[in-house]
N, C-alpha and C positions, 0 to 999 in steps of 0.2 A: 447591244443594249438589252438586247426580249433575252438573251441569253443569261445575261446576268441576276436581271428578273427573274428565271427559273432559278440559278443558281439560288438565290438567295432566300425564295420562299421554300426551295430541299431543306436550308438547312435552319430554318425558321420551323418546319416541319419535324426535323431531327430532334431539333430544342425542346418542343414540345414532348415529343416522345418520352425524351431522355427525363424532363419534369414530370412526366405520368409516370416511369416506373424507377426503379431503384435496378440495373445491372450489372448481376453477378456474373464470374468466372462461366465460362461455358459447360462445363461438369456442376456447378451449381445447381439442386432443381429447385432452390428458394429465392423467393425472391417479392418486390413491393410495388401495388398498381393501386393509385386514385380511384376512387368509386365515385357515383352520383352525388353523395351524401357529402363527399369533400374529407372523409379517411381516407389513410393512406393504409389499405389490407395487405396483410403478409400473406405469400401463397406457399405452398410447394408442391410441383410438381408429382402428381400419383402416377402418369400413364405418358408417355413419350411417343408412343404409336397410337394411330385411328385406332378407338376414339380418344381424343387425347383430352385428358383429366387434368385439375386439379382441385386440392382442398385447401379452406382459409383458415388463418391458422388467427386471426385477433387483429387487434389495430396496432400498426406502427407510432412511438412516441404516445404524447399526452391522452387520455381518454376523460379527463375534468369537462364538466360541461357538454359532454356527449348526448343528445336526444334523442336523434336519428341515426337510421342506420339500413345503407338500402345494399345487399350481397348482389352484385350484378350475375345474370346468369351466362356470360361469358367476356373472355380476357383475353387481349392479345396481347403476346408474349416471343419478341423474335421472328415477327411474322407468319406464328401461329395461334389458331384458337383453341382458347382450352376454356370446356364448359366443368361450372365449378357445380364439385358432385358431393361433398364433404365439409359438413363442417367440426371442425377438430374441436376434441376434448379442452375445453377448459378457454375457450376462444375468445368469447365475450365473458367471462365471469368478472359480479363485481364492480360493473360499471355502474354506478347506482341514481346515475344521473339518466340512462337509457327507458326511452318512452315504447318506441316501437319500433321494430324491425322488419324490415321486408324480406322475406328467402323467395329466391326463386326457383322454378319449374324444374331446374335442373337439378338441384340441391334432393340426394336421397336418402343423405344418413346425416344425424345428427349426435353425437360424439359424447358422451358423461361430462358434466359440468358447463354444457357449453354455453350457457345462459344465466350458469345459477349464481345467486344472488346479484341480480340487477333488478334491485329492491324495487325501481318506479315503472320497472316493465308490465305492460299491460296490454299489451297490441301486437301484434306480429300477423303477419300479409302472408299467406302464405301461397307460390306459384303453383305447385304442385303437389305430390303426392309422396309424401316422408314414407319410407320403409324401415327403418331401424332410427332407433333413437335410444341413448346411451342413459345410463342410471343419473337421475340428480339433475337433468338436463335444463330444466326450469324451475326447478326448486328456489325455495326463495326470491321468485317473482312477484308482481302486483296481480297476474293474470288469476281472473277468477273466473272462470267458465274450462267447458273440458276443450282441447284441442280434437279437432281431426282433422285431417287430411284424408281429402277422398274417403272412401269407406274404411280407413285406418284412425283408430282411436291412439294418440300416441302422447295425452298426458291429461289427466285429472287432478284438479286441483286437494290439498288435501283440506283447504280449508272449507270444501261444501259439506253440507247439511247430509244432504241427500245424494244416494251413489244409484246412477242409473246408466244403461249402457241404452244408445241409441239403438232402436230396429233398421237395420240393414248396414251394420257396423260388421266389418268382415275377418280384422282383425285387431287386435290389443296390443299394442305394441310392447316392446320389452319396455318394463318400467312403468309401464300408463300409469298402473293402481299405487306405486312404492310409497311408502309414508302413510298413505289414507288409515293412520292408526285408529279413528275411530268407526270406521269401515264395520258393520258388526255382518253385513248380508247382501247378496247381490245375487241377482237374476241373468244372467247371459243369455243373448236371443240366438234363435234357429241360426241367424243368416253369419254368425260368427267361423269362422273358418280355418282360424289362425291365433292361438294364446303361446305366450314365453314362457319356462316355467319362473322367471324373474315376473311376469305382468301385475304379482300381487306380494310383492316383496315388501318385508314390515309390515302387512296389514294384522298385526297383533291381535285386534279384539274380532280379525273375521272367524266367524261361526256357523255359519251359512252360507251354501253356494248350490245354485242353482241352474241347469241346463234346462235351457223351454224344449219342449216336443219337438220337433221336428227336424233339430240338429242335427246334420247328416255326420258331422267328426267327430263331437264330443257328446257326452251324455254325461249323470249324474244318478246312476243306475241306486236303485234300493233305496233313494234319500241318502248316501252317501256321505252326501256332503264335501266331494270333492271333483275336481274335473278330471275327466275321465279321458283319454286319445283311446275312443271307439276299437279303430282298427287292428290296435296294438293292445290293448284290455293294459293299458296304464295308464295309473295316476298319474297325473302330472303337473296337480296342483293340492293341495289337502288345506284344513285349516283345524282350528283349534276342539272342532266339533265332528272330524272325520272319524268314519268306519272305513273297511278294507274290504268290499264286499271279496265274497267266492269266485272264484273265473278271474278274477284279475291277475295276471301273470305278470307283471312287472310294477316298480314303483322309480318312478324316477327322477330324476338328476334334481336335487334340492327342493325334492317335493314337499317336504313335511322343514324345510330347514327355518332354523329360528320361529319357528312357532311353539310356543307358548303347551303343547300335546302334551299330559301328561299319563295316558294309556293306550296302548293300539295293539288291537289283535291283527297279528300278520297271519293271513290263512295258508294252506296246503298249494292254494294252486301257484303261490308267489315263485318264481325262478332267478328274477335279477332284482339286487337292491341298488340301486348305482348312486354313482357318487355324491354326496352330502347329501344325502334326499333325508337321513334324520340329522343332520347338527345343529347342533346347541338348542335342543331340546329340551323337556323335562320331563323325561320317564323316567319312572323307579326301577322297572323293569321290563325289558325284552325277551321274547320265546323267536329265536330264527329256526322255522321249521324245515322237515327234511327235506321238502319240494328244492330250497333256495342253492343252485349253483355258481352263484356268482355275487359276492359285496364288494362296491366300489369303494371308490380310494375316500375314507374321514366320512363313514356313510353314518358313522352313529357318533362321530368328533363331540365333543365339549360338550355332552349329556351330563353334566357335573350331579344328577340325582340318580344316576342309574347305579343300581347296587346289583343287583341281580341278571346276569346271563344266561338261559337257558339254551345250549346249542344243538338244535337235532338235525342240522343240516350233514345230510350223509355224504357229500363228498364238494366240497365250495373252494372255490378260489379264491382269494382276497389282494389287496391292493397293497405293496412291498415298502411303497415310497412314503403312503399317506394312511395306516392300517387304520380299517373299519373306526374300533376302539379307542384309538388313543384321544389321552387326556380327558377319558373318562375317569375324574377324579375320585370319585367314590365306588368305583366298580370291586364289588370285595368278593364274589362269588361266581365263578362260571362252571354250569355242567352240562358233560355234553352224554346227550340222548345216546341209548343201548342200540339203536343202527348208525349210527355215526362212524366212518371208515378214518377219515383224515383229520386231524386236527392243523385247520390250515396255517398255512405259510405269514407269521407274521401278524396273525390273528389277534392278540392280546397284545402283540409287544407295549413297551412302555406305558402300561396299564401301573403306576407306582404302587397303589392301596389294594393290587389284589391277592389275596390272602388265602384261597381257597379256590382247586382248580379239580373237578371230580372227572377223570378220564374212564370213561365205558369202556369195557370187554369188547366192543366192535370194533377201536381204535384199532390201525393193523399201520398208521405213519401219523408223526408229527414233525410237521413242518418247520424248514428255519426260522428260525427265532420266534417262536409260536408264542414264547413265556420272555425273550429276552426284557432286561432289567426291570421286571416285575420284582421290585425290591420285596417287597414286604411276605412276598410267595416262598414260606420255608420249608414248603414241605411238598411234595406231590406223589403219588403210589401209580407206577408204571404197569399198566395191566400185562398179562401174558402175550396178550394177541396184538402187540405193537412188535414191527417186523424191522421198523425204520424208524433215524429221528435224525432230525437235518439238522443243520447249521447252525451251531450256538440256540440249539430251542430252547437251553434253559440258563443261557451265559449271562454275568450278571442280574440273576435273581438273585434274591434270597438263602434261595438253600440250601441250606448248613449239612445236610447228608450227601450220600453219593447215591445216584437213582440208577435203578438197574431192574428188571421184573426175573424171572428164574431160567431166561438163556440170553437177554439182551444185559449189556453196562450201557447204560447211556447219558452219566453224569457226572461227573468229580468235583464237589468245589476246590474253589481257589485256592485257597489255605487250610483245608483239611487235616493233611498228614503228611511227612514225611516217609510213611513207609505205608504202603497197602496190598494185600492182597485179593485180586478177585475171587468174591466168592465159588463156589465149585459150582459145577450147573450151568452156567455163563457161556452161552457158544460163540456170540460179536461182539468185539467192543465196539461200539457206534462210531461212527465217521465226529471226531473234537471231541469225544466223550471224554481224554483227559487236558483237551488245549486249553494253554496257559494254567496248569493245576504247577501253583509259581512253588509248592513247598516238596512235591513229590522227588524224592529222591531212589528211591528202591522200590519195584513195582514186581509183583509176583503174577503169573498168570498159572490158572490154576489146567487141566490137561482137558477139562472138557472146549476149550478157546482152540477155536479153529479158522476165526477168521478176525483180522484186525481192519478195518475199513479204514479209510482215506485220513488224514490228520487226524488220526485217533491220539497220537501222543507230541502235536507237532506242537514245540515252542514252548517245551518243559524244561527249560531252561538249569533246573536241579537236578533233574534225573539223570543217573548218573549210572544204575543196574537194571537191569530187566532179565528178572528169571523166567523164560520163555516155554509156552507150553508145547508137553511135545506132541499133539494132534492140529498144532496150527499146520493149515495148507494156504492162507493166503496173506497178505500182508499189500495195503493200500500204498497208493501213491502220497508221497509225503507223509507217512504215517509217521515218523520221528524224527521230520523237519526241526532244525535249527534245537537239536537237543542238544544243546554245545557242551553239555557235560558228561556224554553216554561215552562209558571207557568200553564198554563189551558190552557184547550180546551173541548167543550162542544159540544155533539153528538146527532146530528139529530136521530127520529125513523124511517127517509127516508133509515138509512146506512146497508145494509146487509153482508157488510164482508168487514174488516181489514186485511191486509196481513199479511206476516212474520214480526218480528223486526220491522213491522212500531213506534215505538219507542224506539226505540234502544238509549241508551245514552242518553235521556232527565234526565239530571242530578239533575232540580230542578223541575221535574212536579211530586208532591206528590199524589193527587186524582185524578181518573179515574174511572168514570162512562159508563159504558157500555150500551147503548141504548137497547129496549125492542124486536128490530129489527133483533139483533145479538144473531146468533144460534151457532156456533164455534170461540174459541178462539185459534188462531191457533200459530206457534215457535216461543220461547221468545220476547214475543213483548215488554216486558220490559227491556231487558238484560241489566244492566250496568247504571238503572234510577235510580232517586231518590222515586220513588212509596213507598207512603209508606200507601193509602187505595185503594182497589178495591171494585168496588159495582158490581155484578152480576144480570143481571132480569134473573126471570123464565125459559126465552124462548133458553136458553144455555142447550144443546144436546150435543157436543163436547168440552172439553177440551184437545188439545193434551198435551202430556205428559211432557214437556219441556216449556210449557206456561210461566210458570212464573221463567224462571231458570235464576237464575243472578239477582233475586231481592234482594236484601240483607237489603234493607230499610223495605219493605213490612212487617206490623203490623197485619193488620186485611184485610179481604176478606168479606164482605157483601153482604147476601144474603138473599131476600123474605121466610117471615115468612114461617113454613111448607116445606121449602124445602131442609133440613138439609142432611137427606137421598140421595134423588138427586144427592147435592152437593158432599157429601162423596166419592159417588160412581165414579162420573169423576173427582175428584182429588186424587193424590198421599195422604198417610196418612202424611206424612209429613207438609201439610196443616190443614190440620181436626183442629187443636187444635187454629189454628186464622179465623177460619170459626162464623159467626158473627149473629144470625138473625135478623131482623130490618123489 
């Protein structure tokens, strides 16, 4: 009988259980436990190992009539405890019937959205000490007083009067200030230790900022007007009334973004601009001086007033995926400074209105896509001292000429010409200086060209002759990729080496004679042609082994009388038997 007693209060016990949580699948990490308050909260599992984690993700079912709301600071689950450390984006929004909230002790991060708009909210308990707290978090709350947790300030109402930071407040959390749009000044104390460069996001009319004396991290150097990360001489917060004093070597990550700015001297000692630290701003005009080696990715994005580029940064990097510039709408003028070496990579692209690009005598490279579909850019004058120009740096632009300086080519539009000759003087054609030139059909090189760089003519689709000069000595890989219409082309004894695939995909170029000049034949420079004779000189020492793979047309291979043996020996025997002597 005591036996059955036990039995029956197990499973009275089980019952219970099974009515406090909601169990999933064993691979499951989501899952539903009652709390004090009589919700049923959603969890899921963050951490499966000491210490074991999880974060709540909202209420299960109905939230009508909800007042209460108490986050227990731990949960069993499976016969373990997991202390809950998170509470997820968007958790509680919304409930508009919620008065106040208890978080406990364990609770460290609080998630974007995760309270906003529970219009009657007014009250929250809080256990412990919040360290990160997400954008929007309490927005549209009842709460009017500022929050902190322990010496962390982690939300200001935007509807106060007056903006004051407590003394011995350590840090600001991300987000505290967002919204405070009528924010015009504030005062930061010594004992502060710790700001996001989000802690003062939208505060539109701020004008003023201020670091007290004693601040050991930040300062507020010259009147400023912006905060300062001491150790590192970066901004890292600015407002609509900022200076850039001297000594500051960096500006950083959305420091100046979305404010209202519309003049800023960037000085000499500046090095890194990083990412969005100016977007959607409103300058008229920027000077990026020569100090600056590095713009991060949309550092000056949706300036929609900036008209004026001045660039004297002498050698910078910029950002490939998210260029500095782009969807600066009215950007009509860039010039870049007489020390300036590089015009970087990516710099302007998609810049549509700009119209006017003025390249210095110092330029000696312009990087890919430096000008790509800068539509409205028809024109640009290539100085002498450009040595190099990358990848489609002026593909889809505007313009209507072909740019070249007195030994570089480095441009052909699209639909130009059907016939052209370079002019004399010209010693590189730039690596795509004719790719995709969709009308080019007969193409002259004039005898000073002595070197044709990498897809210089690949995916001319028309062209169909190229009178070849005779002081060429080198010729890029893919450099007449997929010219499916090239019947000939004849080879100076000036040429000493042909690249990889430099004929890849010439569909209808049947015979190819190899100049007496050329010692290596190096990976499939036919792949995928229509080759269907090869003539070999003597002076061939190297075949690599993949030379002629993918020729499928390929007949005969010809080769100088007596040198049978030779030829055997550097090609695959799979050859041997269309090997030809003549």
């Amino acid at each position: 009988m005591k036996r059955i007693a036990i039995l029956f209060a197990f499973i009275a016990l089980c019952t219970m259980t099974m009515a406090q949580a909601e169990v999933h699948s064993l691979n499951d990490p989501n899952f539903t436990m009652k709390c004090k308050t009589g919700q049923y909260l959603k969890y899921t599992i963050t951490s499966n190992e000491n210490p074991y984690t999880v974060k709540v993700n909202g209420i299960k079912g109905d939230t009508e009539n909800i007042k209460k709301l108490e986050i227990p600071a731990t949960i069993t689950y499976r016969k373990t405890e997991y202390a809950v450390t998170v509470i997820n984006a968007g958790a509680f929004a919304n409930i508009s019937t919620l008065t106040s909230v208890t978080i406990p002790q364990t609770v460290k991060t609080i998630k974007k959205d995760a309270f906003k708009d529970c219009s009657a909210l007014k009250s929250i308990k809080f256990g412990g000490t919040i360290e990160h707290c997400g954008e929007n978090a309490f927005d549209g709350t009842a709460i009017a007083m500022p929050i902190y947790t322990g010496k962390n300030l982690i939300y200001y109402p935007a509807s106060m009067t007056e903006y004051k930071i407590s003394e011995g407040t350590e840090a600001i959390l991300e987000y505290a200030f967002a919204n405070c749009k009528e924010m015009t000044a504030i005062t930061i104390p010594a004992s502060v230790k710790t700001i996001y460069t989000t802690s003062f996001n939208n505060c539109d009319k701020l004008a003023n900022i201020i670091i007290s004396e004693g601040n050991k991290t930040y300062d507020s150097r010259n009147n400023c007007n912006s905060i300062v990360l001491t150790a590192e001489n970066k901004i890292i917060r600015g407002c609509s009334n900022s200076t850039i004093p001297n000594g500051i070597t960096s500006i950083g990550k959305t420091a100046f973004a979305n404010i209202p700015i519309q003049k800023i001297d960037i000085p000499n000692s500046i090095t890194t601009i990083e990412d969005s630290a100016f977007y959607n701003c409103e300058l008229s005009s920027v000077t990026i001086p020569e100090s600056v080696n590095e713009i991060g990715a949309s550092a000056f994005n949706r300036n929609k007033k900036l008209a004026v580029v001045n660039f004297n940064a002498i050698n910078c990097k910029m950002n490939k995926d998210f260029p500095a510039f782009s969807q600066c709408m009215s950007l009509i003028s860039v010039n870049f400074g007489e020390k300036v070496t590089v015009a970087p990579a990516f710099s302007f692209m998609n810049c549509e209105e700009l119209r006017y690009a003025t390249l210095s005598n110092s330029i000696k490279e312009i990087g890919d896509k430096a000008f790509y579909e800068c539509k409205m850019l028809s024109y640009i004058e290539l100085p002498n001292s450009v040595e190099t120009v990358g990848i489609q740096a002026f593909y889809e632009s505007g313009i209507s000429e072909p740019v070249h300086s007195s030994h570089l080519f480095a441009y052909f539009p699209n639909n130009y010409a059907t016939e052209y000759s370079i002019p004399e003087g010209i010693k590189t054609i730039a690596q795509r200086a004719f790719h995709y030139a969709g009308n080019i059909k007969s193409i002259t090189l004039p005898n000073s060209v002595t070197k044709i760089d990498p897809f210089a003519f690949a995916e001319c689709y028309e062209l169909e002759n190229v009178t070849m000069s005779n002081s060429i000595e080198t010729i890029g890989n893919r450099a007449f990729m997929y010219c499916t219409k090239l019947k000939s082309i004849t080879l100076p004894n000036s040429l000493k080496a042909i690249e990889n695939e430099a004929f890849i995909g010439c569909e209808v170029l049947e015979n190819f004679v190899f100049p007496n000049s050329i010692t290596r034949i190096n990976s499939r420079m036919f792949l995928a042609s229509g080759v269907k004779y090869i003539t070999l000189p003597k002076s061939i020492t190297e075949i690599k082994e993949n030379a002629f793979e993918g020729c499928s047309k390929l007949k005969i291979i010809y080769i100088p009388k007596e040198t049978m043996s030779q030829f055997k020996r550097l090609l695959g025997s799979e050859y041997h038997s269309i090997l030809k002597e003549k």
